[in-house]
N, C-alpha and C positions, 0 to 999 in steps of 0.2 A: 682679747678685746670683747667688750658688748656692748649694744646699741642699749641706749635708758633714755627713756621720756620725765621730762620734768615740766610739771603745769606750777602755774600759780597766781592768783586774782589777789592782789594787796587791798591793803583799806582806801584807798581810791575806788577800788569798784568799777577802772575804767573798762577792764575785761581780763579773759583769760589769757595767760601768755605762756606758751608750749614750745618746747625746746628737744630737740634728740639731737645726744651727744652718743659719743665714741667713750667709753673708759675701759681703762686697763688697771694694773698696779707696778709703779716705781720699783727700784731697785732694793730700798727700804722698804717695802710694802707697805705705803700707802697710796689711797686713789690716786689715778693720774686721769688727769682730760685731757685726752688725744686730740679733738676739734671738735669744732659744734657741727653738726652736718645742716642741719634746717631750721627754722625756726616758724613759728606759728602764730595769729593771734586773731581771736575773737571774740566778740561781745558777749555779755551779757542777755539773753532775751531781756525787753522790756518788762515783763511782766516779774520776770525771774530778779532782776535784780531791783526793779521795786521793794520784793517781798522780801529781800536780804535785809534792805535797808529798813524795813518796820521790827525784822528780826535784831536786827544790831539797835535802833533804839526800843528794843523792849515792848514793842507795840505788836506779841503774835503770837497766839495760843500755843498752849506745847501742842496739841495736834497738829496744827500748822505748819509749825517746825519740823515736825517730826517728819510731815511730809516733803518739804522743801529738803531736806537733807537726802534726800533720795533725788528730788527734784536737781538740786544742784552735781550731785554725782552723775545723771545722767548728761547734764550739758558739760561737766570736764571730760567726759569718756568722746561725746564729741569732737573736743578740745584735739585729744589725743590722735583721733583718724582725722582729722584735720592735719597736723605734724606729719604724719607718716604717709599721707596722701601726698602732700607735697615734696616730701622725699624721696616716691617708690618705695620707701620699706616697708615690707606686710608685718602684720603683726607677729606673728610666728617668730620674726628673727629679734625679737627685741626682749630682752631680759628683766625686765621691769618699769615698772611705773614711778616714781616719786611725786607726790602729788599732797600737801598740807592739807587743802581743802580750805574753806572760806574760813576766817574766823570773823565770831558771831562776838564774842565775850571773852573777855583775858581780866585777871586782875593780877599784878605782881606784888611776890610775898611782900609781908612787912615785917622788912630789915629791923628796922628799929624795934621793935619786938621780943624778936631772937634772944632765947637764952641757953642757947643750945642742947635743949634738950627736947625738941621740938615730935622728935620720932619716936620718942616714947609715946606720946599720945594723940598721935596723928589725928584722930578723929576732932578730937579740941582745937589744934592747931591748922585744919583744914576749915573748921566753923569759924572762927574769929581770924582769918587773913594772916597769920602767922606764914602757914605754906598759899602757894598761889592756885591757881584753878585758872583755866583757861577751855574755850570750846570752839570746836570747827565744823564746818558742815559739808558733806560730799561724800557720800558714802563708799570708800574704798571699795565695797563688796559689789555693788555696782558697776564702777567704775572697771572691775577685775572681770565680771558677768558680762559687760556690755563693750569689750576690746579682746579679750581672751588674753591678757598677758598679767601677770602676777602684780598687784599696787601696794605699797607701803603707803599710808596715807597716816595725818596726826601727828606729826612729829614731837611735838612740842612737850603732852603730858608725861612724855617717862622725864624730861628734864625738871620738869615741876615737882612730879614724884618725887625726887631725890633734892629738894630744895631748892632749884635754877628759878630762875626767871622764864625761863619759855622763848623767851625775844628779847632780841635780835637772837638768830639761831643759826648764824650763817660764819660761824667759825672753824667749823672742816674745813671749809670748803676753801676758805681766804687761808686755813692753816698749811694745807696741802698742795694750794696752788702758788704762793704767794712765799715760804719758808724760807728758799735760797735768796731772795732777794731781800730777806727781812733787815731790820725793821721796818714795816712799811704800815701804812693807814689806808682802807678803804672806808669809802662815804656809799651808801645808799640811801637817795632822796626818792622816797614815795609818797606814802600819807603822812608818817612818820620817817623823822629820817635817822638812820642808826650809822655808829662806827665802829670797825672791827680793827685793833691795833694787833698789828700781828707781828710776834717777835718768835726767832729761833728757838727760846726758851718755851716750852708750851705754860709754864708756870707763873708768864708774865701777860701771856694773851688776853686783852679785853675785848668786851665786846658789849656794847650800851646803845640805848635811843638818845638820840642827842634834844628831840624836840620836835615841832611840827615840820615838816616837809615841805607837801604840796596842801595839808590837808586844810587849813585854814585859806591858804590862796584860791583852790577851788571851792569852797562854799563860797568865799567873797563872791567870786565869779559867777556861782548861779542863783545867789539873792540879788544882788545888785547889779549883774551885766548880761541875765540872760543865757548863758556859757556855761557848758559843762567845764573848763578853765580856762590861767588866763595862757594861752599856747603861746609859748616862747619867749615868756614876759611880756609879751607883746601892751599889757593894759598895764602892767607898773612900769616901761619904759617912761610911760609919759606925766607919770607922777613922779611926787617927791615925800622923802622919807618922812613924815613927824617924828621930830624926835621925842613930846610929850607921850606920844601914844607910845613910841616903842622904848622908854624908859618904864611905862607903864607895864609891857607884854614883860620885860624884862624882869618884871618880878615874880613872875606866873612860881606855885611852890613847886611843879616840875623840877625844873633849872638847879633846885634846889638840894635833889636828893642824889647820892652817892651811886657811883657805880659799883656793883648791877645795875642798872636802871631797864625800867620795859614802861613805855609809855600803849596808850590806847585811845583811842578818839574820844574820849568820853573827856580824857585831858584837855583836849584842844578839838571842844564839840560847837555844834552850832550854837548850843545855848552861852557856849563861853564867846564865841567871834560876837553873839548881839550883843552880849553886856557889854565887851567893846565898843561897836557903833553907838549904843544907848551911853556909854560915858562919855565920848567924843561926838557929838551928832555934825558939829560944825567942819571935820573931814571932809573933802570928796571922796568919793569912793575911790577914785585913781589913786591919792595920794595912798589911801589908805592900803590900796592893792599893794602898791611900794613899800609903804610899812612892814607891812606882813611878808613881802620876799625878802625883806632886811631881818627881819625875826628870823626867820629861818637860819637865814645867815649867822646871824649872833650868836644864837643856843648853838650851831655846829662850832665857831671860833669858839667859844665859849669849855663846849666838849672835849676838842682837841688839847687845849691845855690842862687836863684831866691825865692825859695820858705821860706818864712818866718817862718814855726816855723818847720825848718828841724831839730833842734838840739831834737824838740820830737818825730820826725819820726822814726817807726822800723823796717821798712818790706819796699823794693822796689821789687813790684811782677810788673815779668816779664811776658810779653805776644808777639803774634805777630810773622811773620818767623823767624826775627833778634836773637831771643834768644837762636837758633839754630848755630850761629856763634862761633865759640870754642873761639875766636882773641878777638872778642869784647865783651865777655860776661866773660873770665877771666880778661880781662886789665880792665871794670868794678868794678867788684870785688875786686881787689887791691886798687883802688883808692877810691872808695864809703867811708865816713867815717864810723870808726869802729862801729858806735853805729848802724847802720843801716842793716839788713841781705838782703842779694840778695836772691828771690825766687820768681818758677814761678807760675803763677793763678792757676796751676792745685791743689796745697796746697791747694786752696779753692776752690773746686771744677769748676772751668772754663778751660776747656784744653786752655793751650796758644796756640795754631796753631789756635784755634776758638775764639777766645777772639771775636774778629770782628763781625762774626756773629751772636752770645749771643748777641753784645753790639746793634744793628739791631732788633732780637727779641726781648728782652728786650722795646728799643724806640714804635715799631708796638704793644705792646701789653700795654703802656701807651697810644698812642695814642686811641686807641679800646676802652678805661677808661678816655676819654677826663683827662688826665693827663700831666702836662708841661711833655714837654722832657728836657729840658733847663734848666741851672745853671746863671742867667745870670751875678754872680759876676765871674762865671768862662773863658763866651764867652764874657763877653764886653757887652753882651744887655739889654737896656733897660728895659726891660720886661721878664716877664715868657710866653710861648709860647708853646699850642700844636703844637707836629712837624707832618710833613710829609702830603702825600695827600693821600686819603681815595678811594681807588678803588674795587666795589663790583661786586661778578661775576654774568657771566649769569643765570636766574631761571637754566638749566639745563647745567651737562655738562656729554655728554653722550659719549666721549672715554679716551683714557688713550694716552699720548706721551710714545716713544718709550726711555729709558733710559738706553739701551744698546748701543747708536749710540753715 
């Protein structure tokens, strides 16, 4: 067995969320999660995650950056003696870190493109979007310096490398946990929300962003209500759907593109929610919060009939903040076909608020077991692919960070 730490801050931004699991390996030798021992979370400093947000839109010097990426590995090393403070477990017994770090910047390759000959001239095909490119912030090496335990941090670029998508990237994890009970579908709602179809056959596993999440409900929430979001649908309970506007969202070219898919806020950014409001001004903002958890809703229906042998699907387990939404986790429900039950990870033992960062540990402790992270009939890539980069600590690390601040 070994104790692994798994952090991870999604495009919500609402904070760090840390997890330490127990894993082992199955009889087949692949990971197994034993149980989750504790879980963790906390914020962002104010200042800190300001500065993300001028970094994610484009608005911060590469010196800046350059700082903040150190800045931010030291508040997930936090993160980490946070977790382990609340479980009694010192650092010393604990085998690793998984940890993505913030992403700043993703773009996902263009499919339509592809002539497959793509790696002969990597350099062309990295300049013009062909291959994808993607950036994260939080510097493993940090994060490794300031807990004394080994961190895999980055996941994503070696899947890229080899022509993936990058995201959704949580197909071990559904692959391994999830096999014996296959065919099954897992949802996670966060900024974006993705689905991972998980079939026995590894050759049939997908794994796509379906469309916005939370991300479009909480901007509503903090231009027009004030609210960092709207918590537990509570503000589109009392609205009503348009169906103008949301035949309108409905044509967003997202929706449009073929799995693989990897979406990123810039999809379904502020400046797209105002052209919204500025087409429709005569909306309430309620009805319109209602709208937008029905979006959400419809790109997930919408996804799921993507998936080729849905008619033997049983279980769509839920995970991620979104599931917390009362508006879009009932109007699910209703629509999902019959044969299908809605339920959340925790059924099998994964708390859905930590789905994330399980799926993080989980990666860092394949990695640790030179192990693909990667599905690549899932991401698009060429190849199977250890993920993440390998950052080991100082011979000593003789104090403790302060995890009451």
């Amino acid at each position: 067995m070994a104790w692994v730490v798994g952090l991870n801050s999604g495009s919500s931004l609402d904070s760090i969320d840390g997890v330490l699991i127990d894993m082992d390996f199955d009889a087949e030798g692949w990971p197994r999660l034993k149980g989750v021992e504790a879980t963790a979370e906390i914020p962002w400093p104010e200042q800190v995650h300001n500065d993300i947000v001028r970094a994610i839109n484009l608005d911060m010097r590469i010196d800046e950056l350059c700082r903040l990426n150190f800045v931010a590995g030291a508040v997930f090393s936090k993160a980490v003696n946070a977790v382990l403070h609340k479980a009694s477990i010192p650092a010393s017994e604990v085998a690793v870190i998984g940890v993505d770090g913030q992403t700043i910047y993703q773009e996902p390759p263009l499919r339509q493109k592809w002539v497959g000959t793509e790696f002969r001239n990597a350099v062309e095909a990295f300049r013009d979007g062909r291959l994808g490119c993607t950036l994260q912030i939080g510097d493993g090496a940090v994060i490794s310096a300031l807990t004394g335990i080994p961190t895999i941090s980055q996941f994503r670029p070696a899947d890229i490398a080899v022509g993936g998508t990058g995201a959704p990237i949580e197909q071990l994890l559904d692959y391994f946990h999830y096999r014996h009970i296959a065919p099954v579908v897992t949802l996670n709602i966060g900024g974006i929300a993705n689905i991972h179809a998980v079939h026995a056959d590894q050759n049939k596993v997908m794994a796509f962003d379906t469309g916005p999440g939370n991300i479009l409900m909480d901007r509503l929430a903090q231009t027009k209500f004030g609210l960092p979001y709207d918590k537990n649908g509570t503000i589109a309970a009392t609205g009503h759907v348009n169906s103008s506007v949301l035949d309108f969202l409905m044509t967003h070219p997202f929706l449009r593109r073929d799995p693989p898919r990897s979406a990123w806020r810039e999809d379904f950014s502020l400046k797209y929610l105002q052209m919204i409001l500025d087409k429709f001004p005569a909306v309430e903002p309620r009805d319109m919060m209602a709208t937008m958890a029905e979006f959400t809703v419809q790109a997930i229906l919408q996804s799921l009939h993507r998936v080729p042998f849905l008619d033997e699907v049983s279980f769509l387990i839920g995970n991620g903040g979104g599931v917390y939404n009362d508006v879009v986790i009932n109007s699910l429900k209703q629509q999902i076909p019959q044969h299908i039950h809605f339920v959340l990870s925790d059924q099998f033992g994964i708390p859905a608020k930590s789905n994330e960062a399980v799926k993080f540990a989980t990666l860092g402790f394949a990695t640790i077991h030179h192990l693909s992270g990667n599905i690549p009939h899932a991401s698009g890539a060429t190849r199977f692919a250890v993920l993440g980069r390998v950052h080991y600590p100082p011979y000593s690390t003789d104090f403790e960070l302060d995890v009451t601040q």
